[in-house]
C-alpha positions, 0 to 999 in steps of 0.5 A: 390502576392495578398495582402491578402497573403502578410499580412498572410505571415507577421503575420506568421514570426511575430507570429513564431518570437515571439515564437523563442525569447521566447524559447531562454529565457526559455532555460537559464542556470539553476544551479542544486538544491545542495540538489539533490545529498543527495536526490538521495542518500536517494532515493538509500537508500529507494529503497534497503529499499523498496526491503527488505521490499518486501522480509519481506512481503513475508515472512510475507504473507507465514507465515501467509498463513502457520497459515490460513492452520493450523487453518483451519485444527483445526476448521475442526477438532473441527467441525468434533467433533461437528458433530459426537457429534450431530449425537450420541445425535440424535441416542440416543435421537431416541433410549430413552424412558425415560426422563433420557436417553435423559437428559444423552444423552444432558449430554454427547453431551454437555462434548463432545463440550466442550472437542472438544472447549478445544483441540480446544483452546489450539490448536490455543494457540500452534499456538502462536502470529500473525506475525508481519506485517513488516512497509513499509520504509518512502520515502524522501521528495523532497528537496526544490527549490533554492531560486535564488537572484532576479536580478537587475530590467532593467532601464526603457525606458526614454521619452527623447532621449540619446546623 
């Protein structure tokens, strides 16, 4: 064999004996965290907390969605009275010669924007208070490593030979 490959198939098995004696100390016996067990436990519990949690926003969000409608339903009605109040006032305003009809017609333009603000008011009083937001559950913190003793150190290789 040329002497070339010699040397590259010598530093091949060292180098892959090298990586074989250090994967055998990584895959040493490691004792499981004692915590683990509570851990796991707490996840459970925060995973069934989780899923009501889901369940409560939905209800949440429908409810809200249910308040949006209704309120948008006001405002459209409270703007329709608006509108019909304006279009009055510019009929009237185009009809009047006299000073007097347009400031009774203002008069009237402005009873019938506030009597539309008030239905408008005690409607979104009878809608009641927002719903409450429900408050998303608080996810356990991971236990802590088990601190292991340190072991004892390797007596350190003497200069002079042993008998």
């Amino acid at each position: 064999m040329n002497t070339v490959t010699k040397k590259s198939l010598a530093v091949i098995a060292l180098t892959s004996s090298l990586f074989i004696g250090s994967t055998a100390s990584a895959l040493a016996d490691v004792t499981p965290n004692p915590n683990k067990v509570a851990y796991d436990a707490a996840i459970a519990q925060y995973k069934v907390a989780m899923e009501k949690h889901k369940a409560d926003m939905g209800s949440f969000y429908s409810s809200m969605k249910a308040r949006n409608e209704s309120r948008k339903a006001i405002n459209a009605t409270f703007k329709g009275a608006v509108d019909k109040a304006k279009a009055d006032y510019t009929a009237a305003v185009a009809t009047a010669t006299t000073a007097e009809t347009k400031k009774s017609a203002l008069t009237t333009r402005k009873n019938a924007v506030s009597a539309a603000s008030a239905i408008r008011d005690a409607a979104v009083t009878a809608l009641g208070q927002l719903p409450v937001k429900p408050t998303a559950p608080v996810k356990p913190t991971r236990p802590e490593k088990v601190v292991r003793a340190p072991k004892a150190p390797r007596p350190a290789a003497s200069v002079t030979p042993s008998a």
